[in-house]
Each structure stands twice: as C-alpha cells, then as structure tokens.
DONU-388411 format. One line per 2 residues: number of its first residue (from 1); their letters; for each residue x, y negated, z negated of C-alpha. Coordinates in steps of 0.1 Angstrom, whole numbers, plus 5000, padded with zeros to 4 digits. Last residue first. Layout:
// DONU-388411
NUM	A	X,Y,Z; ...
//
This chain:
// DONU-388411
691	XX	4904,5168,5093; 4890,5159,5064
689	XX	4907,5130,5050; 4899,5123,5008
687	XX	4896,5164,5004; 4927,5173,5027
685	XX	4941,5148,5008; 4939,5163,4972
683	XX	4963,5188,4974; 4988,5173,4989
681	XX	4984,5143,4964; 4983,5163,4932
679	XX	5018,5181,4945; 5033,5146,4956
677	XX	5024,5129,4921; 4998,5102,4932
675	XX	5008,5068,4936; 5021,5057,4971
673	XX	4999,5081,4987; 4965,5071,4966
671	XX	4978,5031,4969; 4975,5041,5011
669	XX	4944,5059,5006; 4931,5032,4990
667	XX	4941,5003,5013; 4932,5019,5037
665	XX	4893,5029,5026; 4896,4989,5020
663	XX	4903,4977,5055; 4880,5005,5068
661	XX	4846,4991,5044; 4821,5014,5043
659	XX	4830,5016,5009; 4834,5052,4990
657	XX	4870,5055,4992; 4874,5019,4984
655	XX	4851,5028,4950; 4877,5057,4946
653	XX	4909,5033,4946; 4888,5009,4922
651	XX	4886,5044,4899; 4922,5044,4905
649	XX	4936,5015,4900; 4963,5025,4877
647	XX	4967,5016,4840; 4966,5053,4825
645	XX	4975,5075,4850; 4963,5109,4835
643	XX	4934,5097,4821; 4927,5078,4852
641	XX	4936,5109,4877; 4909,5134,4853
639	XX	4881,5108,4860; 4893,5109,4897
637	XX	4890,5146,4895; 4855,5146,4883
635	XX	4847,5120,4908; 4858,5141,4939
633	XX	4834,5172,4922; 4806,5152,4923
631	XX	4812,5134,4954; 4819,5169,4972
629	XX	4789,5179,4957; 4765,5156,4940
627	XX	4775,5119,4925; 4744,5094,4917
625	XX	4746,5064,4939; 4764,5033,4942
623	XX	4797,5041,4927; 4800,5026,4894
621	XX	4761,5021,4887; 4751,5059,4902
619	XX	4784,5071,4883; 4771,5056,4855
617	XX	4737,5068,4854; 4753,5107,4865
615	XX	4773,5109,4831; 4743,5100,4812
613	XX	4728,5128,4829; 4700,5135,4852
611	XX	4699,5168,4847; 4719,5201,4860
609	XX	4738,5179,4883; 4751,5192,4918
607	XX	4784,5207,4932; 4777,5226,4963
605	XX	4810,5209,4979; 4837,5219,4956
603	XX	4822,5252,4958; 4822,5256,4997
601	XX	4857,5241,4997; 4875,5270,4975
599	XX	4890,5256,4938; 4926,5245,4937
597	XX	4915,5210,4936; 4901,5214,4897
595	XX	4935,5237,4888; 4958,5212,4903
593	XX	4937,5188,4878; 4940,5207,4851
591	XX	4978,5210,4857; 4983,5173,4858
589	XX	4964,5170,4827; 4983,5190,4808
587	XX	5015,5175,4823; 5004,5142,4817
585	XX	4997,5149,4776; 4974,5126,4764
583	XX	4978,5100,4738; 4953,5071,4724
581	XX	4969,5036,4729; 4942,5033,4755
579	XX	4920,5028,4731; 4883,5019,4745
577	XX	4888,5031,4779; 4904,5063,4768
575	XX	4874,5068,4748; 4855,5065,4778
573	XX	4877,5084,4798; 4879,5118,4772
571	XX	4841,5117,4774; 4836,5112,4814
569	XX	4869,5142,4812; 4847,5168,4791
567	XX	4815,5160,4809; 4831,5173,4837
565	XX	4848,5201,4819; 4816,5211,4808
563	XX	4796,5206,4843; 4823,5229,4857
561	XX	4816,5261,4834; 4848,5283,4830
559	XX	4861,5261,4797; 4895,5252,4801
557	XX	4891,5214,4796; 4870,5222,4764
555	XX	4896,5223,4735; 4910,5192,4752
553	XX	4875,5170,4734; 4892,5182,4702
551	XX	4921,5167,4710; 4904,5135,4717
549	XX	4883,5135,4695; 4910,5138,4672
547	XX	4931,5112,4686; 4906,5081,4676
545	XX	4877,5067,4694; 4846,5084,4681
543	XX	4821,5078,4702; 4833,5103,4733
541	XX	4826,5133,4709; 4787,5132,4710
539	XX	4787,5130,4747; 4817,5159,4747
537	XX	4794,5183,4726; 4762,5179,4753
535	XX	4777,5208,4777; 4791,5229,4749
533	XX	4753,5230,4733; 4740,5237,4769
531	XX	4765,5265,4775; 4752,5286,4744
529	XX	4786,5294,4728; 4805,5327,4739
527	XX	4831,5304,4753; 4840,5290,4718
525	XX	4858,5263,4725; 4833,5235,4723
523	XX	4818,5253,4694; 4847,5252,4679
521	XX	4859,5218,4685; 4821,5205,4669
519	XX	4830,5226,4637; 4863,5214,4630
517	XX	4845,5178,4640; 4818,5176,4623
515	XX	4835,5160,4587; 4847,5138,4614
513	XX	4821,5114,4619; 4786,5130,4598
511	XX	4771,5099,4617; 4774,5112,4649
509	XX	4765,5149,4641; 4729,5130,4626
507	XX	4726,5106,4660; 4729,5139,4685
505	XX	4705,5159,4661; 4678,5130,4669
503	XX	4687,5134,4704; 4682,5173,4704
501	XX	4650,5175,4686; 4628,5180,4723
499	XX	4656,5195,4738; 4670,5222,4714
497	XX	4700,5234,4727; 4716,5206,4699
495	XX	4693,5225,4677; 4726,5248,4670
493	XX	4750,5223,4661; 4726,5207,4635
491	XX	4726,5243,4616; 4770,5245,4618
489	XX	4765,5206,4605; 4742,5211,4573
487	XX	4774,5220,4550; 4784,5188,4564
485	XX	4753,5164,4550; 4733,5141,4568
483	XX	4703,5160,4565; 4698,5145,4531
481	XX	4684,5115,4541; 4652,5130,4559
479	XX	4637,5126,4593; 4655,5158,4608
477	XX	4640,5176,4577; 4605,5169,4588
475	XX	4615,5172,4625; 4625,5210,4616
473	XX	4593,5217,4602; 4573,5204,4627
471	XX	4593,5225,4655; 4588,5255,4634
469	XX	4615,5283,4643; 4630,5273,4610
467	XX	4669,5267,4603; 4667,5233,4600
465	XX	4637,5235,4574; 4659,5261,4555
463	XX	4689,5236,4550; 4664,5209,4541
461	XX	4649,5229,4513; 4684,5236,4502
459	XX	4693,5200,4503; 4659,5188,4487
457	XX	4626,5179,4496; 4605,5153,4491
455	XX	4570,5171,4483; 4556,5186,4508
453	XX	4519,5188,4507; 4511,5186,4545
451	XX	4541,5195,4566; 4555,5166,4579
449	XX	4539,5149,4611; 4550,5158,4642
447	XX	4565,5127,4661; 4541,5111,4691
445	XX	4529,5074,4678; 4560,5069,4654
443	XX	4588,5078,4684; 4610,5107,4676
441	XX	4609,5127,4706; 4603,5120,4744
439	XX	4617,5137,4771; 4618,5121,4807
437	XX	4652,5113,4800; 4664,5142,4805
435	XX	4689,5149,4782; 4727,5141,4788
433	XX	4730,5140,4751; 4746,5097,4753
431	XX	4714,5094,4776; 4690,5106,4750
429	XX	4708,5095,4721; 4706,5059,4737
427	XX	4672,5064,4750; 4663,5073,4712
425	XX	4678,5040,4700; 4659,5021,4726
423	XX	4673,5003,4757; 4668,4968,4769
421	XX	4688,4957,4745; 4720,4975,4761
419	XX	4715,4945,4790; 4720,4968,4821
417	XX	4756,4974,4835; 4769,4952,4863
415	XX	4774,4966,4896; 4809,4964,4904
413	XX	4826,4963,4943; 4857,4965,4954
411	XX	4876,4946,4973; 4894,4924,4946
409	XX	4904,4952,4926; 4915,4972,4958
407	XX	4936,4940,4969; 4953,4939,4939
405	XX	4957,4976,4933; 4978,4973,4973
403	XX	4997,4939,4963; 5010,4962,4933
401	XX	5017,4992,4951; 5039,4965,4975
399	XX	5053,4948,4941; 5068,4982,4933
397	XX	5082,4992,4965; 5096,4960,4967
395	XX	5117,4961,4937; 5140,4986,4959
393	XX	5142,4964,4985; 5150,4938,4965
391	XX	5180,4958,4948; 5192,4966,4978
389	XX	5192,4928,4989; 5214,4921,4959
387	XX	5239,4951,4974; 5237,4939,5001
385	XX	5247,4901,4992; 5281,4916,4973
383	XX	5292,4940,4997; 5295,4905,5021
381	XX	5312,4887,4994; 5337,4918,4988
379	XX	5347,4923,5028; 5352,4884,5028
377	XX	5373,4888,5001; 5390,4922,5015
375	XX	5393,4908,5051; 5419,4877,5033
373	XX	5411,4843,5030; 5441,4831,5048
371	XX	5425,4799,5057; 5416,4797,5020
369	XX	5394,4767,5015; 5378,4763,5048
367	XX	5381,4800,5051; 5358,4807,5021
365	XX	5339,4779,5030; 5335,4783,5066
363	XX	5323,4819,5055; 5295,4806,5034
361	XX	5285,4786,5053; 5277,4813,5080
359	XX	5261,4833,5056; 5241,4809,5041
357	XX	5227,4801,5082; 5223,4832,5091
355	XX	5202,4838,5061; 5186,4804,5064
353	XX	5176,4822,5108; 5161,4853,5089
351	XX	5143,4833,5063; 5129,4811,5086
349	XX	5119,4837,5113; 5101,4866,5097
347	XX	5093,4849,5063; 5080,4817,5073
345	XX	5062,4837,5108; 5048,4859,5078
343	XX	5038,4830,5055; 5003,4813,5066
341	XX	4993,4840,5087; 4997,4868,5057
339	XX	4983,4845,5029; 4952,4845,5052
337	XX	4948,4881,5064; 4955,4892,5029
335	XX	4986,4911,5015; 4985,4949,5021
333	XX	4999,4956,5054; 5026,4930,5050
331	XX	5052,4953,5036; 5041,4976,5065
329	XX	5064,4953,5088; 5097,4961,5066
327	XX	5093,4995,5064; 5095,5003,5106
325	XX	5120,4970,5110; 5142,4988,5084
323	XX	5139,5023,5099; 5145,5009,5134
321	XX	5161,4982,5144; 5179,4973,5115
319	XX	5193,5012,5111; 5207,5009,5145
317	XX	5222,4976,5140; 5241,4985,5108
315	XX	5251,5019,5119; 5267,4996,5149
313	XX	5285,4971,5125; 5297,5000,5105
311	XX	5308,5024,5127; 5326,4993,5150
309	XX	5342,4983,5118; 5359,5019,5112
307	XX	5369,5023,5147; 5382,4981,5149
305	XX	5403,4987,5119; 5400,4987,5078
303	XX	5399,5020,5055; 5402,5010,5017
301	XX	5381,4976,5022; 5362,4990,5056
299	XX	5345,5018,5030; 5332,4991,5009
297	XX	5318,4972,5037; 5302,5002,5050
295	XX	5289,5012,5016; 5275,4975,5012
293	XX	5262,4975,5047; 5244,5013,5044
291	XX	5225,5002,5013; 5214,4969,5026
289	XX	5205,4992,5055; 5187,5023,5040
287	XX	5168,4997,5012; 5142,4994,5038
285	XX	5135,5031,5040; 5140,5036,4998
283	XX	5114,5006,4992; 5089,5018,5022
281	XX	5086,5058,5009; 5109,5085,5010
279	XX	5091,5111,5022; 5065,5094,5046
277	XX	5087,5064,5055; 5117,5082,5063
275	XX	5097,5108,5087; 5084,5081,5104
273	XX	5120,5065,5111; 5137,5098,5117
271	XX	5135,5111,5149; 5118,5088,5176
269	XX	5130,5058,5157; 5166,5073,5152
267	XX	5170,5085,5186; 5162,5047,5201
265	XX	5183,5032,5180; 5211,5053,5189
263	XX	5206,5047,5224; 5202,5009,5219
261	XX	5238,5011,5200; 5254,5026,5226
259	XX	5243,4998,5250; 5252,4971,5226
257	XX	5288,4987,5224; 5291,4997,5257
255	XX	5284,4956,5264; 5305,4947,5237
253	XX	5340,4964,5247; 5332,4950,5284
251	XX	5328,4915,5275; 5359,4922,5255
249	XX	5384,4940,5284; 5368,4912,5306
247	XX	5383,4887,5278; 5417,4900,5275
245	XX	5429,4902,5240; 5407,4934,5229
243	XX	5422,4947,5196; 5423,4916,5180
241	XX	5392,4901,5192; 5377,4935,5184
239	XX	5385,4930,5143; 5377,4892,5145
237	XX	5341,4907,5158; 5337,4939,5134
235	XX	5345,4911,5103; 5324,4883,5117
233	XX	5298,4911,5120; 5299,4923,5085
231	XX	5297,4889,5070; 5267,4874,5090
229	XX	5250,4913,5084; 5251,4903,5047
227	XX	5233,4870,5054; 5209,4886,5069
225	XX	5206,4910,5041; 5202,4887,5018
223	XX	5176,4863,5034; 5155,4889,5048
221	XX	5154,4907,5010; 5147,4874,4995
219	XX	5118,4867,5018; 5103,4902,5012
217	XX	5109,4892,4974; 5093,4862,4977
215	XX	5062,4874,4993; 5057,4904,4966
213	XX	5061,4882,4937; 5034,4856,4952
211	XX	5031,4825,4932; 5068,4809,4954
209	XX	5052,4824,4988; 5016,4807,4983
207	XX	5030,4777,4970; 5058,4774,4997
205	XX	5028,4777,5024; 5008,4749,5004
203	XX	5036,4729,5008; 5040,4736,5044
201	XX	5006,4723,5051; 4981,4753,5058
199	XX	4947,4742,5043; 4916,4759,5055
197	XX	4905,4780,5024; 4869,4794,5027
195	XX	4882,4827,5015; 4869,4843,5040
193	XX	4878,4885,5045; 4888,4896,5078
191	XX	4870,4922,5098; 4894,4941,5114
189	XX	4917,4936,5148; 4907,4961,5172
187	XX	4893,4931,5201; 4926,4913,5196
185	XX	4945,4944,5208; 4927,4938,5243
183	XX	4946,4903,5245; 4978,4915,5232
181	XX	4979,4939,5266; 4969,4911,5286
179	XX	4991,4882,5273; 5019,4915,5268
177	XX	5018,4917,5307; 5022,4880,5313
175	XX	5051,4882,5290; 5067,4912,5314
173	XX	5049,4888,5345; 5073,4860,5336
171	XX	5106,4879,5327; 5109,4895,5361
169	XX	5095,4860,5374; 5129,4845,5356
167	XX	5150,4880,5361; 5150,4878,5402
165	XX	5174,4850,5399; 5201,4881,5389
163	XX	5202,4891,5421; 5240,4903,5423
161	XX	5239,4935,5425; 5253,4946,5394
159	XX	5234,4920,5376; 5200,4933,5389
157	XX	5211,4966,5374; 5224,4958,5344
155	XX	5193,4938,5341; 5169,4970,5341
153	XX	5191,4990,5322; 5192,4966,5291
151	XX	5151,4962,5296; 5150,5002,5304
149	XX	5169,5004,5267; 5148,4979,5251
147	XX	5116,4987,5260; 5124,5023,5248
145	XX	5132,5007,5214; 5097,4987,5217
143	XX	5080,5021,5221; 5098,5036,5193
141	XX	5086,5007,5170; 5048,5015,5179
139	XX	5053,5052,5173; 5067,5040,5138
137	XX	5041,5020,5132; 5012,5046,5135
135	XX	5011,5067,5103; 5022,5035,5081
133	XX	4994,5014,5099; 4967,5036,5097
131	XX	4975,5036,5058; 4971,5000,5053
129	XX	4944,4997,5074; 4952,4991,5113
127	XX	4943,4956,5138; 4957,4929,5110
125	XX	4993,4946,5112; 4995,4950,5149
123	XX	4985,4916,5153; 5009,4904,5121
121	XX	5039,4923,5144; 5026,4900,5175
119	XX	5029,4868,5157; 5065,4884,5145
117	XX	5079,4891,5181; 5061,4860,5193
115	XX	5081,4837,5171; 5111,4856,5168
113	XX	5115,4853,5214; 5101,4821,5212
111	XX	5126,4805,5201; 5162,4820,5214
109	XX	5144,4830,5250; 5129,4793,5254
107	XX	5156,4774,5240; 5183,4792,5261
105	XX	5163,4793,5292; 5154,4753,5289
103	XX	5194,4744,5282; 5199,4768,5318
101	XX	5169,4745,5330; 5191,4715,5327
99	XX	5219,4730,5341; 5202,4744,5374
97	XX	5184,4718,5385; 5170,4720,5423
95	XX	5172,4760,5423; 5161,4766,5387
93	XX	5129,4747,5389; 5104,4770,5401
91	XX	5123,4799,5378; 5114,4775,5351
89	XX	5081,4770,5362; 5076,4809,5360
87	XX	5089,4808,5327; 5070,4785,5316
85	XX	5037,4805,5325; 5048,4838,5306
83	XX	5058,4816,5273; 5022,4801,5275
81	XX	5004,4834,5284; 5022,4853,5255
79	XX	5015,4821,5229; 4981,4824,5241
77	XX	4978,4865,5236; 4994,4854,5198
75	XX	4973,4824,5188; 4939,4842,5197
73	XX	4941,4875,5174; 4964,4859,5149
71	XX	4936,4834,5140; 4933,4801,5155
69	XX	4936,4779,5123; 4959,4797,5107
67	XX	4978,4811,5135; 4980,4772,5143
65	XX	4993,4764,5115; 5021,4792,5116
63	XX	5028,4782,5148; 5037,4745,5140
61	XX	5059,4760,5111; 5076,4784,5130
59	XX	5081,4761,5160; 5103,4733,5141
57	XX	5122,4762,5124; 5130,4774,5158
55	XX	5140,4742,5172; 5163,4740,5147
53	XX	5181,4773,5150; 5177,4768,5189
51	XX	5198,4734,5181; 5223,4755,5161
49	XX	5232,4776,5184; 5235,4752,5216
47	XX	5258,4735,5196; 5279,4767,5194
45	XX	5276,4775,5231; 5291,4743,5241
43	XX	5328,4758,5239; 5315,4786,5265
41	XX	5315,4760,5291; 5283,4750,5306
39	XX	5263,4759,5338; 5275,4794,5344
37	XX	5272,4799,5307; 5238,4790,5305
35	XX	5225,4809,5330; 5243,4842,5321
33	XX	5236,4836,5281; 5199,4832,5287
31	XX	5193,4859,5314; 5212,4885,5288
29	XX	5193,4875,5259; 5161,4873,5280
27	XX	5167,4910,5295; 5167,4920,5263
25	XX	5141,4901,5248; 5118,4908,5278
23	XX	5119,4950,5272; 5115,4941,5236
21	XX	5076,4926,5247; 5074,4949,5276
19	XX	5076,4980,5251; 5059,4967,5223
17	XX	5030,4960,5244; 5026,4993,5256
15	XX	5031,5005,5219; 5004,4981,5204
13	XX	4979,4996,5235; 4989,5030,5224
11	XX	4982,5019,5188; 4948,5008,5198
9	XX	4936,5033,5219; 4950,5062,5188
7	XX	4927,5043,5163; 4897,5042,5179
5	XX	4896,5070,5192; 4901,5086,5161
3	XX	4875,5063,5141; 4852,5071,5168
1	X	4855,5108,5160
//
C-alpha cells in the first residue's frame, strides 16, 4: 500500500510540475519573440538564433557537470529557483532598458527552456523504476500538454488586452512554482547505485555515449529526426509565405495553426499515447513520427500545397509532443543514474539543436547550389533522414531490452556455489536423487556386510540379489562389478524408491548412459509408475548432456504430479546450461507453461517440497532461500521461461523479482513486459503484481 501511495504522490507532483513548467515555455516563446521584436528588427532575429544555439551548447555541458556533481535531485529545483529569480530581475529592469533585456528574454527563454525541460525529464526518470515510469509517463506528458494550452490561452489573453509586462513576474512565480514542486520530487528519487566515478569532462561524456550502443542510437534518432522536421517545415513555411502575402494574414495563419496543433496534442496524449506504449511498445511509438514525416513527405511529392503541408507539419508536431516525447523519455529509464546525468542534457539539447543545425546546412547547400532546387529534392532529402531515424527507432527497442538484461545482470545478486570437494561421492548421489540428506548408505563403517559365505557372484546371482526383499542382500550386489549391466536396469529402476540404496542405484543407472535410457523414458512416462521413482528420474537424466535426455526428460512434462514436472524442467535447464546447442521445441514449452499458470491461486500458492531436494539447495543459493508456494511454483515457471528463451535474462529477471530492491524489481518487470510472449505475460502478471 505504501508503494501505491508512493507512487501516485509522486507522479501527481511530476504532473503539477509538468504543467507550469510547459505552461512557462509557451508563454516564454511568445514573451521572447514580443519583446525582442519590439526592440529590434525582425532581420536581427537570425543572429539572435544562432547565438541562443551557442549559448545553449555552452549551458548543456556546464549543466551536465554540475548534474553530475550535484545530483539531478539538487541541480534541477536550483536551476528552477535561478531561472525563477532572473526573471524577476529582468521584469525589474525592463522599464529603464528595454533592448537590452529583450537580448536577456530571448537567451533566457531559448536556453534554459531545453535545459530545465530535460534536467527535469532525468528527475522524473530517476524518481520511478523502469516499469513505474512507462505506466505513469504518459499522465505526466498530458499534464504538460494541458500546461501548454492554458499557457497559449493565458498570454493570448494578456496580449489582447494589452498587459503583456504582466508575463515577466507571470513567468517568475510559474518557475518559482516548479522550484517547489521539483523540490518535493527530489525527496522520491531512488537510491542510486556508486560507482565511485567522479569525472565528467566532455571527453569522458563522448566516451560514455560513443561505448554505449543504446546512447548513440537515442542521439542518432534526435539528430535525424530533427533534421527531418528542418526540411518539412521550411517546406509547410515557403508553402504559407506563398499563400499568405500579407504579414497579419501570416501571423494570423500561424497562431490558429500553433493553437490547433496544442489541441490536437493534447487529445492524443490523453487518448492514445499510453495506450501506444503498452501495445506497441517504445521502438514502434517513437518510430510513429519519423514514420509519419517520411510518409508525409512522400505524400507532399505527388500531392503538394499549403492543405497538404499544413497536415503534415501539424501531424508532425502533434505526434513530437506526445507519443514521441512519451517513448523517447523511457529510453533513459534503464541506463544508470550516472551515465544518464552525464549524457541526457548531451542528448536532449545538443543533438536536438546539431540536428537543426545539419538540417539547416543542408538546405543552404542545396539552394546555394541550385537556387531553383526544386520542393521534390528537398521533399526527397528530407524523406531520406526519416526514414534513417525510423530505422533507429526501431533498433532502439532492441538496445533498450538490452540496457534493461544489463542492468539486471549487474544488479543482481550470486551466491557462489560450495567448493564440490567439500562434498562426498554419496552426497553427490544423494543430492543429484533428491534424497534427504540426512540418509546415510554406502559408507565403509555403516554398509551391510555381504552375506557370509558367498562366493563372488555371478550375473544371475546378481540379478536375484537385486530383486530380494533383503536389504543386505541387495547391497551385496549393489557393491559388485556386474551390476552395471542393462539387462539389470528395469531391477535398478525399481530400488530407486528404495531410500536407503537409492543413491548407490542413482551412480549404477548413471554409468549404464544410454543403454538406461528406453527404460528410464518409460518409467518417467508411465503414470502408473511409483511417483517417487518418476520424481528422482529427471536428477539421473540431467547428467547426460545430449538430445536424448532431453527428449526423454519431455516424456515427463505432462505428468499430473507437480514436483515431477518441477524436477523435470531443473533437469532439462541444467543440461540446457551445459549445451545450449541442444533443441527444444518453443511451442511445446510455451504451452506447458500456459498450462503451469493456468492452475487456481490457492494451489499455486500451497506449493511446498516433499524433501529437501537438490533442486531446493540451489534455489536456496540462487535466490536466497529455499522456494515454497508461490515461490515454488513462480520458480518452476521461470525454469520453464529459460528453456524456452534461451539467452534471456531471465533467471536474473527473477532474482530482481525477489530483491528488495525497487530500482531492480523495475527493471525486471519492465524486461519481463518487453520480453515475454503477450499470452505468457498476461497470464503471468497477475502472479509477479498482485493487485
């Protein structure tokens, strides 16, 4: 119930902060083109472009250093109170110089604005798991949306009638606001792991970007699609200058556009972002724009005009702000806390403002060496960069699961196995039998001695001895060379029930090797069996590491008794874990696995060991403590998972599980839903997520 709390408080206070934090950047855009351009002449605008594109880079990697040294949680409530307090000077200073602190509102709205938009997506990032964050993002994104649309009201209003000085302390106390609001969300961020690493020069941020797939292709995709969007709205722009030759008819043309397109935005992220994510996933969701701007650019090639551009420029917006922004910030959810401060501001602003950047030099070439460059080449370039920025996206969804079994192999915790020297032969036949091993048998001081008399005896004689109800007699032929003979096996089968000779059988059906196993897979089979011979088969089985074990070990997936099939699948994993060239059929083991969740809850909780098993000593050492119930029958079906997807995490996803570590149950259950098969995985999360 805490966990609850605690995670709807904290994304309500990430969505209150949203809000006022877009809220500003609208009203900012608009305070910082008013001011400026009723202080300088729209021909100055392009300078002041560039030097806010400079300027930013100059804050990105100053903030990034300090986010590193700071941590997100202090830097970004800071940065808010900083950004909050010069504003208010600035609206202190407006009366007595206007022009210069027009040059001030434009610098301050143009840099601070990316850098405290992505210091406070890292917050939000760094205060949720993995999974917490995918379920609660999209809320968070609708509540900066709103913020947009009442910001965008807000100073339509104030414009209209004529107050527009009141925007500076409007602006302050909306950043003042977030300093609060950012300043509580610090408290939720979660433990961070140390890695004892304190240098952030720029180099070392490259290094981390250019050795981390994942990183580079986030910043590839940013750079792509940015670029992209650089061709697609030069082409919806020339189209409206065209159309709209008087500049009040433009100004006008724009702001219904802008408006329209904040509606829009906000509809899609109330309706559709979340639901993208979840059934989609984060590669297809981000891949939605660079998708949508090469199919838009396509489409203007063969049907141009201002309608047609407007569609595609305003689709483009929509889908930026909402279903892109939504994937794109959970693509950070699984790298660590370090790497993440160190790179995201990079990543976020850097990459955004060189894609601007590339695409703007790119279209000054293009029309610097074809003036006429025609709408179709431009059109082509543009479809071009999407579509390498869908590819990205797409990729991503594979480095992000990635990044995710990184982090749960690095999180999770292995108790290393005793020294096998410490363990006798018969402890090893014990434990390999499942036996308790409280039972002793074979040892010099307490065997049965052979029958007085006997001379050595022969197979037949053997054959006999196996067969007596004489435990003395039966040890006699146990201990002789000629036991180790297959027309002995059906007899060696049936003292497997036999506890006290049972280990010693265990190392004779061993030995035999295959010539056993036609007679081993029956008995596996065979229902009518005695169920503690089919219970100690698979341990006998699981050292032989070739595909006939393993089929034969199949013969007992269906059997009715659980601790069979459980012993069945430790077998099948071991020898799995020794050649894991060995085949097993997916479907076969997808549908024993939808039969293993498929049972009610009261028997997948009452689950307990017969015996303190072999099986049970390594889940004690893998997991911490020896599986019963609901653990019991939650490892079985993880055991079944790793045969099934061989090369997956998932036994580290199950130690995550297990952890009382919320960062890392997260990160499992987030790799768990990117991973599993969507029928396995509905079935199984009502199991990992009680309600």
């Amino acid at each position: 119930m805490d966990g609850i709390w605690r995670f709807t408080s904290t994304a309500s206070v990430a969505t209150a902060a949203a809000f006022l934090m877009i809220a500003f950047q609208t009203a900012g855009k608009a305070a910082r083109d008013g001011f400026f351009l009723s202080s300088f002449s729209v021909s100055r605008l392009p300078s002041m472009v560039i030097l806010a594109a400079v300027a930013s880079l100059a804050v990105v990697m100053l903030a990034s250093r300090l986010m590193t040294r700071m941590s997100t949680a202090r830097f970004v409530p800071l940065a808010f109170l900083s950004s909050g307090g010069l504003m208010l000077g600035e609206w202190a200073l407006q009366g007595s110089y206007p022009r210069a602190v027009s040059v001030l509102i434009f610098l301050h709205v143009a840099v601070f604005g990316p850098v405290l938009a992505s210091g406070f997506w890292a917050l939000v990032s760094e205060s949720f798991d993995p999974r917490a964050a995918r379920r609660s993002i999209a809320g968070i994104g609708v509540g900066g949306t709103a913020g947009g649309l009442v910001g965008g009201l807000v100073t339509g209003g104030l414009g209209a009638a004529g107050t527009t000085a009141a925007l500076l302390p409007l602006l302050a106390m909306l950043h003042l606001a977030c300093w609060a609001l950012t300043l509580s969300l610090g408290r939720s961020v979660l433990p961070v792991e140390a890695d004892g690493s304190h240098t952030v020069g720029i180099g070392s941020v490259f290094e981390i970007i250019r050795w981390t797939p994942h990183l580079r292709s986030i910043g590839g995709l940013v750079l792509c699609s940015t670029a992209a969007a650089a061709f697609l709205d030069f082409t919806f722009k020339s189209q409206a200058g065209r159309s709209y030759p008087d500049p009040a008819d433009l100004v006008a043309f724009f702001a219904y556009f802008y408006t329209g397109a904040a509606l829009l935005t906000f509809l899609v992220q109330i309706t559709v972002a979340r639901v993208s994510i979840e059934r989609l996933g984060l590669g297809k969701t981000a891949g939605s724009l660079p998708l949508a701007m090469a199919a838009g650019q396509l489409l203007l090639l063969s049907a141009p005009g201002l309608f047609a551009a407007t569609a595609v420029r305003g689709a483009e917006m929509v889908l930026r702000s909402s279903v892109f922004r939504s994937a794109y910030e959970l693509f950070f959810s699984p790298v660590r806390v370090e790497d993440k401060r160190r790179t995201k501001l990079l990543l976020d602003v850097g990459a955004d403002r060189l894609g601007d950047a590339m695409g703007g030099a790119l279209l000054v070439l293009l029309l610097g060496l074809r003036p006429s460059a025609s709408l179709r080449v431009i059109l082509l370039v543009g479809a071009t960069l999407a579509a390498g920025a869908v590819y990205l996206a797409f990729r991503l969804q594979r480095t992000y699961v990635s990044t995710l079994s990184a982090r749960l192999m690095s999180g999770a915790v292995f108790v290393p196995t005793p020294d096998p020297t410490q363990a006798s032969r018969l402890t090893l036949f014990q434990s390999m039998l499942d036996l308790p091993v409280s039972v002793s048998s074979g040892d010099p001081e307490t065997s049965v001695p052979r029958p007085e008399g006997d001379p050595k005896p022969k197979q037949d004689e053997v054959s006999d001895w196996l067969s007596s109800d004489l435990e003395e007699h039966v040890r006699a032929a146990l201990d002789r060379d000629e036991v180790c003979h297959p027309a002995n096996t059906p007899r060696l089968i049936r003292l497997l029930a036999w506890d006290s000779v049972a280990p010693q059988v265990a190392s004779i059906l061993v030995r035999l090797g295959h010539s056993a196993h036609p007679h081993l897979t029956a008995g596996l089979a065979d229902p009518q069996e005695d169920f503690v011979i089919r219970r100690r088969i698979p341990g006998i089985l699981s050292h032989d590491s070739t595909q006939e074990s393993v089929d034969a070990l199949l013969a007992g997936a269906d059997d009715q008794r659980f601790e069979v099939r459980y012993r069945v699948a430790v077998a099948l994993r071991r020898i799995r874990r020794r050649n894991p060239e060995l085949q097993l059929s997916g479907d076969r083991l997808a549908d024993w696995i939808l039969r293993e969740l498929s049972v009610e809850r009261l028997v997948w909780q009452s689950r307990k060991p017969l015996e303190e098993s072999h099986e049970d000593t390594i889940d004690s050492e893998e997991s911490g403590g020896r599986p019963e119930g609901a653990d019991r029958s939650l490892r079985h079906v993880f055991n079944l998972l790793e045969l099934m997807m061989s090369g997956r995490s998932i036994s580290e996803a199950l130690t995550g599980l297990q952890s009382g570590d919320a960062r890392l149950r997260g990160t499992a259950l987030e790799y768990l839903e990117s991973v599993l098969p969507e029928e396995i995985r509905e079935k199984l999360l009502p199991y990992l997520v009680p309600e």
